[in-house]
C-alpha positions as a Markdown table, in Angstrom:
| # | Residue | x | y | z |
|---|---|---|---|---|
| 1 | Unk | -149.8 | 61.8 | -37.0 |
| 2 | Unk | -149.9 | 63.0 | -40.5 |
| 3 | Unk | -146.0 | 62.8 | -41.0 |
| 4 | Unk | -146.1 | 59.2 | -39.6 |
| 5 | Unk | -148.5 | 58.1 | -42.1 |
| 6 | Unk | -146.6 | 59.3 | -44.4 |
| 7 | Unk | -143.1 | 57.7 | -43.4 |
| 8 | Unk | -144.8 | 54.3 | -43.3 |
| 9 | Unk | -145.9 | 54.8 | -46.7 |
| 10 | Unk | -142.6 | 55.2 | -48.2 |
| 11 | Unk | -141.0 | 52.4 | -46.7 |
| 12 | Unk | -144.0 | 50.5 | -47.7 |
| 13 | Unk | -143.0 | 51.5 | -51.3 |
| 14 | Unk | -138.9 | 50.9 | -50.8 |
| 15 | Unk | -140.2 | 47.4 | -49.5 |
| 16 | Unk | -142.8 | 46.4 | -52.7 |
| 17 | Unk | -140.5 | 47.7 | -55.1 |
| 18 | Unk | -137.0 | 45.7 | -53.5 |
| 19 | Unk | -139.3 | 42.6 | -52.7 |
| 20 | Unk | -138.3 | 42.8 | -49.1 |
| 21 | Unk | -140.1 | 43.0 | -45.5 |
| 22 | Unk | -140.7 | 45.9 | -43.9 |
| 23 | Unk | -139.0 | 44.4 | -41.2 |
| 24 | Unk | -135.7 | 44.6 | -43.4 |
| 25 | Unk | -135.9 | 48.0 | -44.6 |
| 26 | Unk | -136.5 | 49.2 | -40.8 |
| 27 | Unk | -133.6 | 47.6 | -40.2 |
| 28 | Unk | -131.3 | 48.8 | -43.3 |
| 29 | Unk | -132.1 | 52.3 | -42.6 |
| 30 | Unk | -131.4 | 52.3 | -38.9 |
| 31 | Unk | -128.1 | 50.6 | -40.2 |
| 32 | Unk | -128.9 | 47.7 | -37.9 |
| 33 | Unk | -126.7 | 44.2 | -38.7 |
| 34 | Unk | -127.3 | 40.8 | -39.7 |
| 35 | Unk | -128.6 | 42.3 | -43.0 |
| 36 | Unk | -127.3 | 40.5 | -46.3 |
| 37 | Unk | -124.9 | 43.0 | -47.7 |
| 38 | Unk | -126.3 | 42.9 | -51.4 |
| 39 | Unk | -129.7 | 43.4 | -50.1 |
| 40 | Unk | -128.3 | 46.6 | -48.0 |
| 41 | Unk | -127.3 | 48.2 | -51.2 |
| 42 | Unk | -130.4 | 47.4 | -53.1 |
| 43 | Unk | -132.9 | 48.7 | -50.3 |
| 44 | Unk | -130.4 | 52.0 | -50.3 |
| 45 | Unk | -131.0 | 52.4 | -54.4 |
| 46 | Unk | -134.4 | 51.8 | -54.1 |
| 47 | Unk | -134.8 | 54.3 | -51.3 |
| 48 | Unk | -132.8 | 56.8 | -53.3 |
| 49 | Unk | -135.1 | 56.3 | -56.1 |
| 50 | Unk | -138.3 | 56.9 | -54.4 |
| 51 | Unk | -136.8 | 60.3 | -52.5 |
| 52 | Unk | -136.8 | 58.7 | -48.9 |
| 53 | Unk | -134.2 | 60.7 | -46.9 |
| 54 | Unk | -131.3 | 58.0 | -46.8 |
| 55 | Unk | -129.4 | 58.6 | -42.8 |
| 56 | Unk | -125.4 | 60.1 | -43.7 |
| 57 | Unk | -124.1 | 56.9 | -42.1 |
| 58 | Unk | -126.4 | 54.4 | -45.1 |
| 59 | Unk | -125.4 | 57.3 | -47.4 |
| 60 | Unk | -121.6 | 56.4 | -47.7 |
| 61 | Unk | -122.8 | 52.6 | -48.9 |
| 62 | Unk | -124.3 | 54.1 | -51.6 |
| 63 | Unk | -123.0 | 53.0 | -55.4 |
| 64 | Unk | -124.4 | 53.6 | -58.7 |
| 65 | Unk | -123.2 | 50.9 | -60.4 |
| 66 | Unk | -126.7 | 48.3 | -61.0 |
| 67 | Unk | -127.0 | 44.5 | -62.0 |
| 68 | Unk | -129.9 | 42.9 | -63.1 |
| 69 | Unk | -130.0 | 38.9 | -62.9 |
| 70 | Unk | -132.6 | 37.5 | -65.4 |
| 71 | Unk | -134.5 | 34.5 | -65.7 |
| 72 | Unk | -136.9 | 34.2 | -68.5 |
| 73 | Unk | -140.6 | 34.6 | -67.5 |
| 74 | Unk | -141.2 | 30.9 | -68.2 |
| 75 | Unk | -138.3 | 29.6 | -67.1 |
| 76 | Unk | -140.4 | 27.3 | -64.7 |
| 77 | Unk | -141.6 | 25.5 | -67.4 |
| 78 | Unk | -138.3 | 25.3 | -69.3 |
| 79 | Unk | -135.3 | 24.9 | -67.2 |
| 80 | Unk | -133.9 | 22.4 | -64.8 |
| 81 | Unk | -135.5 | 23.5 | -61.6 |
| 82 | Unk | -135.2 | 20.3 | -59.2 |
| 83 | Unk | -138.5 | 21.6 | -57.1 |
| 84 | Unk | -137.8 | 19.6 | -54.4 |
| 85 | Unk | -134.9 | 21.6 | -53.5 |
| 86 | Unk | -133.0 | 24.6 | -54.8 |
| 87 | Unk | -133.0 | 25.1 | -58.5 |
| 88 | Unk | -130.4 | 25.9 | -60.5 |
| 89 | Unk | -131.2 | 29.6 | -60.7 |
| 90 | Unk | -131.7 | 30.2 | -57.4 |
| 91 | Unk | -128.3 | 28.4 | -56.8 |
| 92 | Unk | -126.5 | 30.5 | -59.6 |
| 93 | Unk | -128.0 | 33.2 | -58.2 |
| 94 | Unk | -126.9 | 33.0 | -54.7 |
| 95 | Unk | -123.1 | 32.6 | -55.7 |
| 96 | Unk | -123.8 | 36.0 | -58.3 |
| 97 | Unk | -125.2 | 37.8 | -55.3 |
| 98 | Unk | -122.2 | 36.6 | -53.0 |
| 99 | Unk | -119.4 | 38.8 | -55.3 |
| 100 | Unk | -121.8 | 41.5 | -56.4 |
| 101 | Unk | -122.0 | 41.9 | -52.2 |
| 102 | Unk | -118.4 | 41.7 | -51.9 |
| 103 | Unk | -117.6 | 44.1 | -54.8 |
| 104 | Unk | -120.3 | 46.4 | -53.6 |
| 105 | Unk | -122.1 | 46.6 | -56.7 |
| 106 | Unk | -126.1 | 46.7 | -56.4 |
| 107 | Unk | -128.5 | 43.3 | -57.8 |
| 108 | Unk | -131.7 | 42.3 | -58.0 |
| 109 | Unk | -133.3 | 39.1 | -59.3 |
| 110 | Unk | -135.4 | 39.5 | -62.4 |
| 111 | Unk | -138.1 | 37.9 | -64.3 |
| 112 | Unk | -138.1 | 39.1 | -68.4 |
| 113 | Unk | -139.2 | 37.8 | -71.6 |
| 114 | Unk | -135.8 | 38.2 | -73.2 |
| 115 | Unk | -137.4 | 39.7 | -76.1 |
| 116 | Unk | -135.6 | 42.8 | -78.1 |
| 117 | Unk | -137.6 | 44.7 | -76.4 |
| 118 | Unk | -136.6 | 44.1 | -73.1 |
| 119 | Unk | -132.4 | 44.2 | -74.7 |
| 120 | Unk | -133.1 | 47.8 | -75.4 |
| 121 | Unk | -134.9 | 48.7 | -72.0 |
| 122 | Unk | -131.9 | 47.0 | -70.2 |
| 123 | Unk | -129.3 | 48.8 | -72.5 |
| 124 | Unk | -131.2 | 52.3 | -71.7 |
| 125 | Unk | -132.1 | 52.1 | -67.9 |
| 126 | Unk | -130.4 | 54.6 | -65.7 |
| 127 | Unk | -128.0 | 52.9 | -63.7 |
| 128 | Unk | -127.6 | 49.9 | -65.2 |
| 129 | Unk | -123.6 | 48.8 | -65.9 |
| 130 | Unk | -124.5 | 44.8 | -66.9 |
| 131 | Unk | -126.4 | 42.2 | -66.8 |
| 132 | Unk | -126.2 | 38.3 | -66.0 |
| 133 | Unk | -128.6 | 36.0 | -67.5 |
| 134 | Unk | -129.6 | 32.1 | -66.1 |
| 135 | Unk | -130.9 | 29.8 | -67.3 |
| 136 | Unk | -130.8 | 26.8 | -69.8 |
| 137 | Unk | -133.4 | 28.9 | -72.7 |
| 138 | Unk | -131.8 | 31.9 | -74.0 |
| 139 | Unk | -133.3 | 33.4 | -77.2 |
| 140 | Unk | -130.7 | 34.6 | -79.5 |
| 141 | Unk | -132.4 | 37.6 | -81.0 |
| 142 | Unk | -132.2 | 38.9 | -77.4 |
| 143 | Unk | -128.2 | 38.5 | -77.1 |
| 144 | Unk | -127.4 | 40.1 | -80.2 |
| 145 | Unk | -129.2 | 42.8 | -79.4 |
| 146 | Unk | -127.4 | 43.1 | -76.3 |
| 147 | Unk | -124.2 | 42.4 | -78.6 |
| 148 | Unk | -125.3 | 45.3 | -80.6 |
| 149 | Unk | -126.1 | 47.9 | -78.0 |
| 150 | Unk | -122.5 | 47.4 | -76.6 |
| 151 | Unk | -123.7 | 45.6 | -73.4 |
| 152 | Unk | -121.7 | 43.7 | -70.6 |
| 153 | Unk | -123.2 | 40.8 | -69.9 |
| 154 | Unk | -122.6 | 37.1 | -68.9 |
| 155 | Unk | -124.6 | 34.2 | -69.9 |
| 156 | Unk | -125.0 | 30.9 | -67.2 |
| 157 | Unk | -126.5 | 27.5 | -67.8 |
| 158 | Unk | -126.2 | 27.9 | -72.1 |
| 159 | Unk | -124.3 | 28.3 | -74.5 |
| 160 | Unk | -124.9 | 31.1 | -77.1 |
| 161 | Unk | -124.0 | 29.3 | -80.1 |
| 162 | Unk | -123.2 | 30.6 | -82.6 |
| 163 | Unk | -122.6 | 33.8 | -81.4 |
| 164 | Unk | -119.4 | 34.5 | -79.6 |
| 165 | Unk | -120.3 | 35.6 | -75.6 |
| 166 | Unk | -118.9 | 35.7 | -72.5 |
| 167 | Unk | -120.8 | 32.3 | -71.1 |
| 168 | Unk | -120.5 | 30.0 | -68.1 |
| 169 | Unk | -122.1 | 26.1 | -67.9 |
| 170 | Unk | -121.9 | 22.8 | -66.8 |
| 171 | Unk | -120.2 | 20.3 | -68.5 |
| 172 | Unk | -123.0 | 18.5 | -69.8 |
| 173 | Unk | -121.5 | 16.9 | -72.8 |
| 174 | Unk | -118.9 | 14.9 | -70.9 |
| 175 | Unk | -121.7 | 14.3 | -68.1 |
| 176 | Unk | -123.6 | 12.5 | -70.6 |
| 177 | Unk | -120.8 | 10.4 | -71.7 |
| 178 | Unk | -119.8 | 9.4 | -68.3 |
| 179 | Unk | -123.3 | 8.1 | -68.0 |
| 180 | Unk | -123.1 | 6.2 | -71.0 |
| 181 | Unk | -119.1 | 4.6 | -70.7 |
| 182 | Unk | -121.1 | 3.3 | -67.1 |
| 183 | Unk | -123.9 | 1.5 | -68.7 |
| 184 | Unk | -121.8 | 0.1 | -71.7 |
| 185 | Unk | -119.8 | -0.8 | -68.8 |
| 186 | Unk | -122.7 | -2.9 | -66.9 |
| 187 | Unk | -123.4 | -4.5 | -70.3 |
| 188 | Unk | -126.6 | -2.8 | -71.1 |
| 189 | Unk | -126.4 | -2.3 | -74.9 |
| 190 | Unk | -130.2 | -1.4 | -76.3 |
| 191 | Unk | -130.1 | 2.1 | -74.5 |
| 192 | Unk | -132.6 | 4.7 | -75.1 |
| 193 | Unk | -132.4 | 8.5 | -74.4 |
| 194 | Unk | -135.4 | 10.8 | -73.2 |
| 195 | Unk | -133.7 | 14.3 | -73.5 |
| 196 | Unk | -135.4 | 17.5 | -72.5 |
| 197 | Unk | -136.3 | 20.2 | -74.7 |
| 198 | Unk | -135.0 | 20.5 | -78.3 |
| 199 | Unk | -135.3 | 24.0 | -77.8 |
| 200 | Unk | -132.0 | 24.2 | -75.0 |
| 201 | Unk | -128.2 | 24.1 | -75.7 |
| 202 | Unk | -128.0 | 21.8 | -72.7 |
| 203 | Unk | -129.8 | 19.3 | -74.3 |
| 204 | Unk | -128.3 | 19.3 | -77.8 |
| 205 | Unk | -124.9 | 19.0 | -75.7 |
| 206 | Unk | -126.2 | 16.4 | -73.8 |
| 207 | Unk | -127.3 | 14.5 | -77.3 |
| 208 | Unk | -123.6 | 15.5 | -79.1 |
| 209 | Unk | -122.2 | 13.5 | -75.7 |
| 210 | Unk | -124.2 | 10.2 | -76.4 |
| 211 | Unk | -123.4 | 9.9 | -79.6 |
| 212 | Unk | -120.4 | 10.6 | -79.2 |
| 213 | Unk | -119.6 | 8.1 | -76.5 |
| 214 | Unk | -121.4 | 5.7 | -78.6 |
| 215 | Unk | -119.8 | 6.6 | -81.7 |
| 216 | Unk | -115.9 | 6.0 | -79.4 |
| 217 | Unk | -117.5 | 2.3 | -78.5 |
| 218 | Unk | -118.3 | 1.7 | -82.1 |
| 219 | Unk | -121.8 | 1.5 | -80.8 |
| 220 | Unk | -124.8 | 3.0 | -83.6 |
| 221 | Unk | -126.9 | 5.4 | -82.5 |
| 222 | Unk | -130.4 | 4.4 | -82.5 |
| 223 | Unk | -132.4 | 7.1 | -83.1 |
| 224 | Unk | -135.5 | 5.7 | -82.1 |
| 225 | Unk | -135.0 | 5.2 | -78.9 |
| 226 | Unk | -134.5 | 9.1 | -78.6 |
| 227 | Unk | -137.5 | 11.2 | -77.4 |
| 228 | Unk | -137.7 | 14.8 | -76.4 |
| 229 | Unk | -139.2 | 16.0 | -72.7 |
| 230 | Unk | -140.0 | 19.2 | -70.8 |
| 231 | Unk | -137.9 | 18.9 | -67.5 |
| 232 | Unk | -141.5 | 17.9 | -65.3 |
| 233 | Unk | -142.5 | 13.8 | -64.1 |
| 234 | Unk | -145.2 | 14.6 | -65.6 |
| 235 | Unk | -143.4 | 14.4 | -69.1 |
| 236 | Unk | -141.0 | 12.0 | -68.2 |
| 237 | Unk | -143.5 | 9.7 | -67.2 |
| 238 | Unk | -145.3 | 10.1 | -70.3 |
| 239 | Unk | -142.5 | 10.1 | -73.0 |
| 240 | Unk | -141.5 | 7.0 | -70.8 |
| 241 | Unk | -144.7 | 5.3 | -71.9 |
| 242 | Unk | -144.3 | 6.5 | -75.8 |
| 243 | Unk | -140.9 | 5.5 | -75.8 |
| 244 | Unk | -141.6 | 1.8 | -74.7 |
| 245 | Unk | -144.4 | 1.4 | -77.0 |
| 246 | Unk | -142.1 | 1.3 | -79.7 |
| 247 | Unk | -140.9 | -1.9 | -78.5 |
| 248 | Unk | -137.4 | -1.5 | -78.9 |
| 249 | Unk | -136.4 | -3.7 | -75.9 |
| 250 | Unk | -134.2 | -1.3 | -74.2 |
| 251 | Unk | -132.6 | -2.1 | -71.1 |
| 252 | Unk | -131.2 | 1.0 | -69.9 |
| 253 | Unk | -133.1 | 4.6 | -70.5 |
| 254 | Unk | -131.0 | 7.9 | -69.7 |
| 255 | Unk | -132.6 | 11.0 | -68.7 |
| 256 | Unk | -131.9 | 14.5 | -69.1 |
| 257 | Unk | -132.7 | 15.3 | -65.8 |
| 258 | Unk | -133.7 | 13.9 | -62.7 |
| 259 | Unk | -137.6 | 14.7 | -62.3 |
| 260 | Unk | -137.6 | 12.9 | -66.0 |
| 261 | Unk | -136.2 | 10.1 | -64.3 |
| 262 | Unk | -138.4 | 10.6 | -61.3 |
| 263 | Unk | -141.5 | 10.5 | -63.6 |
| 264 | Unk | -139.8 | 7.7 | -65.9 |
| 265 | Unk | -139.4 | 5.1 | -63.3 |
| 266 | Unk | -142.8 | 5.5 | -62.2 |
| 267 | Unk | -143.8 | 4.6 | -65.8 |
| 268 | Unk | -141.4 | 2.1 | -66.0 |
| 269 | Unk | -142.8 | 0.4 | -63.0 |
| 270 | Unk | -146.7 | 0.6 | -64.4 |
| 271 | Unk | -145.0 | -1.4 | -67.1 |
| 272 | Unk | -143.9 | -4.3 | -65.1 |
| 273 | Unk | -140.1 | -3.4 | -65.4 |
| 274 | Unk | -137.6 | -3.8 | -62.4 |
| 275 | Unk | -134.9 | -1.0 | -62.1 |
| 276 | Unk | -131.8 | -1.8 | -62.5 |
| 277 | Unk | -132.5 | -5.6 | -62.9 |
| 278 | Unk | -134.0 | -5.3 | -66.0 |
| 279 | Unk | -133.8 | -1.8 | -67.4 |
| 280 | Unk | -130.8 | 0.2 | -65.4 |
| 281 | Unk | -132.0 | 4.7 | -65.0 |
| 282 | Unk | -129.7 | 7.0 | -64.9 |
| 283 | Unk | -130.6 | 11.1 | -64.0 |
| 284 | Unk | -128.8 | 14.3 | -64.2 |
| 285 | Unk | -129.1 | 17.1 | -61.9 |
| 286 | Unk | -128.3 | 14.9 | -59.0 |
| 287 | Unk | -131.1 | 16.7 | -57.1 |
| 288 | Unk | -131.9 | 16.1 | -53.4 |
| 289 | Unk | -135.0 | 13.9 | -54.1 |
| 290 | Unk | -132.5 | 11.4 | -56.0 |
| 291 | Unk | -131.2 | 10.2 | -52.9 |
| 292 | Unk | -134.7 | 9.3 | -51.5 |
| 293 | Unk | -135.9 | 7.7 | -54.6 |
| 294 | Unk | -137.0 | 3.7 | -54.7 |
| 295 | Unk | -134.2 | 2.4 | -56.2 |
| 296 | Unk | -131.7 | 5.5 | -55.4 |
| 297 | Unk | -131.0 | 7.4 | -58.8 |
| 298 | Unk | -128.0 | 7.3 | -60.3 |
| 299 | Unk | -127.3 | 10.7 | -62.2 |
| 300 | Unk | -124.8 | 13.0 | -63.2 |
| 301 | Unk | -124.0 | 15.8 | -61.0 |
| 302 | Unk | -124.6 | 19.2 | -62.5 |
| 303 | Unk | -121.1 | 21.1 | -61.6 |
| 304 | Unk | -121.1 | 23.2 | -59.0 |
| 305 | Unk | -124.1 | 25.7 | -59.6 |
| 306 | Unk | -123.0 | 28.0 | -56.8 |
| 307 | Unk | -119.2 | 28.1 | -58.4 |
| 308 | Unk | -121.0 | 29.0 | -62.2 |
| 309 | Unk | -122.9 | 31.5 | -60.5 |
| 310 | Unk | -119.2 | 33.3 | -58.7 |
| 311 | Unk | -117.5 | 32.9 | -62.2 |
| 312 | Unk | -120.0 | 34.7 | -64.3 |
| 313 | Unk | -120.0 | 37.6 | -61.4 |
| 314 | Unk | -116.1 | 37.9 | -61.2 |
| 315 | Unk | -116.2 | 37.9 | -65.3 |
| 316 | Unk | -119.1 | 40.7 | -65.5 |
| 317 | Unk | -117.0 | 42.5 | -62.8 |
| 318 | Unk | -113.9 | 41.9 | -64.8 |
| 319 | Unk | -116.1 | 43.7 | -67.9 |
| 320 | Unk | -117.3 | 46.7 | -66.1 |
| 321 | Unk | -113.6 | 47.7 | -64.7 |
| 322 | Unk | -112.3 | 47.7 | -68.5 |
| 323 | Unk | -111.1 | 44.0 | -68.9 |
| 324 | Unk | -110.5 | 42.6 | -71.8 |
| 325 | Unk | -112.9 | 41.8 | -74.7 |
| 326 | Unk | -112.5 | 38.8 | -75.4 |
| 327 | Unk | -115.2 | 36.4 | -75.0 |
| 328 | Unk | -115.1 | 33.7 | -72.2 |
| 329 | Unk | -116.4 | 30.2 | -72.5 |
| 330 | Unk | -116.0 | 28.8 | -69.5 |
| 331 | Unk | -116.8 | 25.1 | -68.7 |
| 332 | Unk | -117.5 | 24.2 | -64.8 |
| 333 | Unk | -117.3 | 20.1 | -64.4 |
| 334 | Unk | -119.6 | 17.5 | -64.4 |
| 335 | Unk | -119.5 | 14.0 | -62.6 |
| 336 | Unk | -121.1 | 10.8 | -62.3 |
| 337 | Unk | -123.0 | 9.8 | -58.8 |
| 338 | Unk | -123.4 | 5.9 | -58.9 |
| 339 | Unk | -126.4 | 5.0 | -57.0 |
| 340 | Unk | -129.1 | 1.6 | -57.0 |
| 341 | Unk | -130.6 | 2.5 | -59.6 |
| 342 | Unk | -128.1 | 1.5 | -62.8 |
């Protein structure tokens, strides 16, 4: 009775630490199917970590070879996250997971500050071969540190300007001037911009694309009618209200992202305004919720997340079988989804 107690316990431990069900790691070490192959390997690390006797059969899966995927702590509050429906993590992250599974190397979701701190824990963990790191916020400090310490690892959703990295993202600049050749194309000429954080590469690409569009149409750039956002309703909605205080008369308002939009139009509504009749909206994300909203949203569609998320994989894979050095920008496209609303 004892000995049973005690062989519950550890894979009570193997599950808390690999964030799994029991159900899953009863499964993995009976080598029963229908279990995810990257989650296979990671239960069989963490078991070998905690001493549980790993079966011969689970034993020849085994590899050594570790990949942490890293979203800052805070990245709820600071990246495009679409809550209705998958974010962009969580879509990155499935397509890193898919190659990682094929190429049998072990990963695991993280959460991190992306401080120093955490660069030299990463660069000094047992096991560890590179790292991929998501998201739209990515503090520089961090990835020269990780420069500095000689690590592989693949930035997605930013770019790490002005340092030279290997780095996959959207589009974003040429989505923004697709949105704005449409609108100049519907006539709509007093056109404002609420943009998300000033603290994201996204959205200083997503700025250089307006004015750059604008700047092509011999259009001036008002800045005015600019006005900065977290990626919430909440925000949009109020930045909407600031924005048409200032009485510019605008009759088209891009957003950054599509709960901006979501949170704009309600504003925008309160204020007596008819979308598109008189102000047109335009989104980007193209998130699930933008098909159901009253009008439909037009918006840009942000690339193929999955495909960012299987590029930055194959490219860290590339790096830890002795690939070249050279840095990799690469740029997955954007396009324009014309709905009711603009």
């Amino acid at each position: 009775m004892k000995i049973e107690v005690a062989i519950v316990s550890s894979t009570r431990d193997i599950a808390r630490k690999a964030n799994v069900s029991l159900a899953t790691v009863s499964r993995i070490l009976n080598n029963k199917p229908n279990v995810n192959a990257s989650t296979r390997l990671l239960v069989l690390h963490v078991a070998q970590e905690l001493g549980y006797p790993i079966p011969d059969l689970a034993r020849n899966m085994m590899v050594s070879r570790f990949v942490p995927v890293l979203i800052r702590q805070n990245a709820n509050q600071l990246t495009q996250t679409g809550r209705t429906g998958e974010s962009f993590e969580q879509t990155a992250w499935a397509g890193v997971e898919a190659v990682f599974a094929e190429k049998k190397v072990i990963t695991k979701l993280q959460f991190t500050s992306l401080t120093t701190e955490s660069a030299e824990h990463f660069a000094s963990e047992a096991g560890v071969a590179g790292l991929v790191v998501l998201g739209g916020v990515t503090p520089i400090d961090f990835l020269k540190r990780l420069k500095d310490l000689n690590m592989r690892f693949v930035i997605v959703g930013s770019h790490p300007h002005p340092l030279e990295l290997n780095s996959v993202m959207a589009d974003v600049m040429t989505g923004m001037r697709l949105v704005v050749r449409h609108l100049l194309g519907k006539g709509r000429r007093r056109i404002g911009f609420v943009n998300g954080p000033n603290t994201t590469t996204t959205s200083e690409y997503k700025l250089d694309g307006v004015r750059l569009e604008l700047g092509m149409c011999n259009i001036p750039f008002d800045t005015g009618a600019l006005i900065a956002s977290d990626f919430s309703p909440e925000s949009g909605y109020l930045r909407t209200k600031e924005l048409l205080a200032r009485g510019l008369g605008l009759d088209a308002i891009m957003y950054a992202d599509d709960m901006i939009a979501i949170g704009g139009m309600r504003a925008l509504r309160e204020a007596g305004y008819r979308i598109p009749e008189d102000v047109a909206v335009t989104g980007f994300g193209d998130y699930d919720l933008s098909k159901f909203t009253s009008p439909t949203l037009t918006a840009v569609s942000y690339a193929d997340m999955h495909a960012m998320g299987r590029i930055a994989a194959t490219r860290l894979y590339q790096l830890l079988e002795g690939a070249d050095p050279y840095p990799w920008s690469v740029l997955v496209p954007t396009s324009l989804v014309i709905r009711e609303s603009a």
